[in-house]
C-alpha positions in Angstrom: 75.9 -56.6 39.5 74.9 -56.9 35.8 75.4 -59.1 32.7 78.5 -58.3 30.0 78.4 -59.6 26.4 81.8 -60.0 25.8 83.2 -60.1 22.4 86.4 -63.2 21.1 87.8 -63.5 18.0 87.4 -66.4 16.6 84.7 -67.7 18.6 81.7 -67.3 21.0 81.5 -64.3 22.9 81.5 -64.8 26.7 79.1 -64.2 28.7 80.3 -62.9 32.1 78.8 -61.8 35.5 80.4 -58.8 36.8 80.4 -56.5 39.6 81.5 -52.4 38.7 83.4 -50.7 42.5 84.4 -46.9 41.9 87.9 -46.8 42.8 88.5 -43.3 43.0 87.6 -42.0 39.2 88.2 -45.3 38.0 85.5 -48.5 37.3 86.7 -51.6 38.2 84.9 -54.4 36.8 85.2 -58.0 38.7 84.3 -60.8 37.3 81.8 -62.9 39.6 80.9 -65.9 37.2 81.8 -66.7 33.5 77.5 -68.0 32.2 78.8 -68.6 28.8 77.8 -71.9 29.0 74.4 -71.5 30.5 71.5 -71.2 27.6 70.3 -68.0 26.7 66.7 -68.2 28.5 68.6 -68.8 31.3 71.3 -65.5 30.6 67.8 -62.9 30.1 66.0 -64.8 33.4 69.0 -64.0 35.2 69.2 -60.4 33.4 65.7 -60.0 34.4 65.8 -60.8 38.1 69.0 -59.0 38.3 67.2 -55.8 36.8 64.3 -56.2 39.8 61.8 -57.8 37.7 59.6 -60.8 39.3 60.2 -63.9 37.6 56.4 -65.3 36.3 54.8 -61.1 37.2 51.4 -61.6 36.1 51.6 -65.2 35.7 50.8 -66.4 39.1 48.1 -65.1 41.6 47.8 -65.8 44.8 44.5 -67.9 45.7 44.7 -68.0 49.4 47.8 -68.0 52.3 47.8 -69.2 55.4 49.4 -67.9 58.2 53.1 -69.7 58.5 55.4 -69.6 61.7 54.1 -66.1 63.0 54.4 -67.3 66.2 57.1 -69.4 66.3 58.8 -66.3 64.6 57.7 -63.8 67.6 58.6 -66.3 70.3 62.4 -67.1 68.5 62.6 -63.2 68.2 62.0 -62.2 71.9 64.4 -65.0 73.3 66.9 -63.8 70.6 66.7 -60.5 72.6 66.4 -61.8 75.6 63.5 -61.4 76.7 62.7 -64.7 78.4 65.7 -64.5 80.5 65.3 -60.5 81.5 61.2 -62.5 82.6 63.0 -65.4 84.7 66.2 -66.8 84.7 65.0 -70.7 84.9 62.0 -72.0 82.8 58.7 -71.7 84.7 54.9 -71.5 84.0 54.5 -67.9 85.0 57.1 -67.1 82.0 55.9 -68.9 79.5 52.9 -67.3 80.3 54.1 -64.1 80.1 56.0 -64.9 77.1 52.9 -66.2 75.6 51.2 -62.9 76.5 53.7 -60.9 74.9 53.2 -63.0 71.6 49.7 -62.6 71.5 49.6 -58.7 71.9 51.8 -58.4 69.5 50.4 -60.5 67.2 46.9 -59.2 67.7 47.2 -56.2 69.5 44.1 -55.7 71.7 43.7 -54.9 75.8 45.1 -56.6 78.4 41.2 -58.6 79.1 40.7 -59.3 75.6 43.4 -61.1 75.2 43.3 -63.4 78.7 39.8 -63.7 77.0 40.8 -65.4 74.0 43.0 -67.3 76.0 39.3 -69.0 77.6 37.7 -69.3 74.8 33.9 -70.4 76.1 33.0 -72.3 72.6 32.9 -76.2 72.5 35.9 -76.7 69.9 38.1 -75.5 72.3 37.2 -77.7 74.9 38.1 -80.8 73.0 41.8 -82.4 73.5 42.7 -81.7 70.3 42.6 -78.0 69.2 41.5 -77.6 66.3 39.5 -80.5 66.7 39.4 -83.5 64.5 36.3 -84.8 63.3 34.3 -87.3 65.0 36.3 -86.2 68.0 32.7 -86.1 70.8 32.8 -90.2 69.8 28.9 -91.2 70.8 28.2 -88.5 73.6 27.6 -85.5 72.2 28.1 -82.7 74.5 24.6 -80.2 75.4 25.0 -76.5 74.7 23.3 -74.6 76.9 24.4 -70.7 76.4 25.9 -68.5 73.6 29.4 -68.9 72.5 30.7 -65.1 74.2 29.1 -65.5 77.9 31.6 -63.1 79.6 31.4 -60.8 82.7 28.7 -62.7 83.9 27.5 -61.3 87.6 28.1 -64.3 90.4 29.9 -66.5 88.4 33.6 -67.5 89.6 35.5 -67.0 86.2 34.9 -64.0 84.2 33.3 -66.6 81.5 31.3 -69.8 81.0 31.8 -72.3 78.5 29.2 -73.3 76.5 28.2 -76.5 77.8 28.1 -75.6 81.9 24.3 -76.6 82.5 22.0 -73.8 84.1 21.7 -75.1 87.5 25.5 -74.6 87.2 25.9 -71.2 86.7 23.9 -68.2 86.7 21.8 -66.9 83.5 24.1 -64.9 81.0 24.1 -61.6 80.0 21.8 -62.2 76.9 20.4 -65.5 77.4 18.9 -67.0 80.3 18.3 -70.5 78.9 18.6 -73.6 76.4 19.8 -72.6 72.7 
């Protein structure tokens, strides 16, 4: 696709949009859109972009991004393929979980532990109804923190964590700390 001046007569040239196929040894040139009445910044932007330079290179930077539908991205992706039905014909918790496990290691690829792991995260935001939490969100009761954030694998303990505000007499001591902090 490119840009052709073409030269009238007795007036304006036009300004055409075209489109070059071989047919055989032969060009032949179609004509996509006549921009002859489009202003000429508009004619050399279009040139430009249509030549594979960025629109604004060098005049923008990027400041920070967040992350944007990765997930929802994954998830549509893998029930586009199928996934969820080759898992479990009928909706269930079990898929979703699975489905959800899926996401996550490929997302952020890691073990098999790691990611049930993050799954039970042991810090206090994620103990709140809302996750992320919003602020003011303990009201007047403040919860106690009695362990380290990352308390996993702890020996006699039920779960293979404990969250952050379980008090001692609950739980056995942690791997590194056996108290208050």
């Amino acid at each position: 696709m490119y840009i052709e001046t073409v030269p009238n007569r007795n007036s304006k040239p036009a300004i055409l949009l075209r489109e070059g196929k071989r047919d055989g040894k032969r060009v032949v040139k179609t004509t996509l859109a006549n921009l002859s009445h489009w202003p000429e910044e508009k004619v050399e932007a279009l040139r430009r972009v249509l030549r594979g330079e960025l629109p604004g290179a060098g005049k923008l930077s990027i400041e920070r991004s967040l992350p944007h539908g990765h997930v929802q991205a994954v998830l549509g992706f893998m029930r586009k393929l199928g996934v969820d039905k080759l898992l479990a014909s009928r909706p269930c918790r079990e898929r979703d979980l699975v489905l959800a496990m899926i996401a996550q290691r490929l997302l952020d690829p890691c073990s098999k532990l790691a990611t049930t792991r993050a799954w039970h995260a042991t810090t206090l935001e994620w103990q709140t109804p809302d996750h992320p939490p919003k602020h003011g969100n303990w009201g007047h009761h403040l919860p106690e923190v009695h362990r380290w954030a990352y308390d996993y694998s702890v020996p006699g303990y039920e779960d293979d964590y404990i969250p952050q505000n379980v008090p001692p007499d609950k739980a056995p001591a942690g791997r590194d700390h056996g108290g208050a902090h």
